[in-house]
C-alpha positions in Angstrom: -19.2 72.6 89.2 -22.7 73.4 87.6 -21.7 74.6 84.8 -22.9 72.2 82.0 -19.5 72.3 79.6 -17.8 71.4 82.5 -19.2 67.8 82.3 -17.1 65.0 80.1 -20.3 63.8 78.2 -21.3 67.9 77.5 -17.8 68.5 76.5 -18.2 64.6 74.3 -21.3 66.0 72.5 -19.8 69.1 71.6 -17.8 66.9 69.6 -20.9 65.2 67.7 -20.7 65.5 63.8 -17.2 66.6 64.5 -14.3 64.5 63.2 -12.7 62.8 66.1 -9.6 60.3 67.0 -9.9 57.4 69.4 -7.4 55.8 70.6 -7.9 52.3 71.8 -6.2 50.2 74.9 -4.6 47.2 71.8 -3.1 50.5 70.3 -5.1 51.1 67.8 -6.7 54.3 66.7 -9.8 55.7 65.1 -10.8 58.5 63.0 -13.8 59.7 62.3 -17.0 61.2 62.6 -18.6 60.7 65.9 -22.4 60.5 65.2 -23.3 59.1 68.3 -22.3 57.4 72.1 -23.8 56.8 75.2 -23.1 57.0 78.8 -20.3 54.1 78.7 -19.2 55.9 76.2 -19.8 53.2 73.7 -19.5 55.4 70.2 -20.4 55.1 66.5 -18.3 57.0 64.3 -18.7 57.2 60.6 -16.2 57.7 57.8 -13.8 56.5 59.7 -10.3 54.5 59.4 -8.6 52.1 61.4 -5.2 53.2 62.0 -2.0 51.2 63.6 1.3 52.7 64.2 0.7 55.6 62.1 -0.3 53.5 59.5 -3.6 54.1 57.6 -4.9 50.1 58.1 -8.1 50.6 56.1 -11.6 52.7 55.7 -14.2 51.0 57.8 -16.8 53.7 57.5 -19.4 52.9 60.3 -18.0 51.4 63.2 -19.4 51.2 66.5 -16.5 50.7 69.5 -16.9 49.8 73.4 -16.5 52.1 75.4 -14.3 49.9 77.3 -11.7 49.4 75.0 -11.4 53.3 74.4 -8.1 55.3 76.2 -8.4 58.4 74.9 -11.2 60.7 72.8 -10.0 63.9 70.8 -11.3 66.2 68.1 -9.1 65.9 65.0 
């Protein structure tokens, strides 16, 4: 397994300037642009709304989320 898109952060930074959706561990779920994250997977997205049971909660625009809160990471 050397190949380097076979890696979860390769495959995470393919993703970067891409719009993703997080979805957090309280249920609630991001989307955004992911500008940036690091090895805990900590990430800043921009443009981004707070969403709660399919319901658009409001624009945040820049929000940086633990990485320990996040369940799931997916492009849009």
């Amino acid at each position: 397994m050397n190949d380097a898109s076979s890696r979860p952060l390769d495959a995470l930074n393919e993703a970067r300037n891409k719009r993703v959706v997080i979805d957090l561990k309280n249920g609630r779920q991001y989307i955004g642009k992911l500008i940036a994250f690091d090895i805990h997977i900590n990430t800043v997205l921009t443009e981004s709304e707070e969403w709660q049971d399919n319901q658009l909660k409001k624009k945040v625009g820049t929000v940086f989320i633990r990485g320990d809160t996040i369940v799931l990471i997916s492009p849009e």
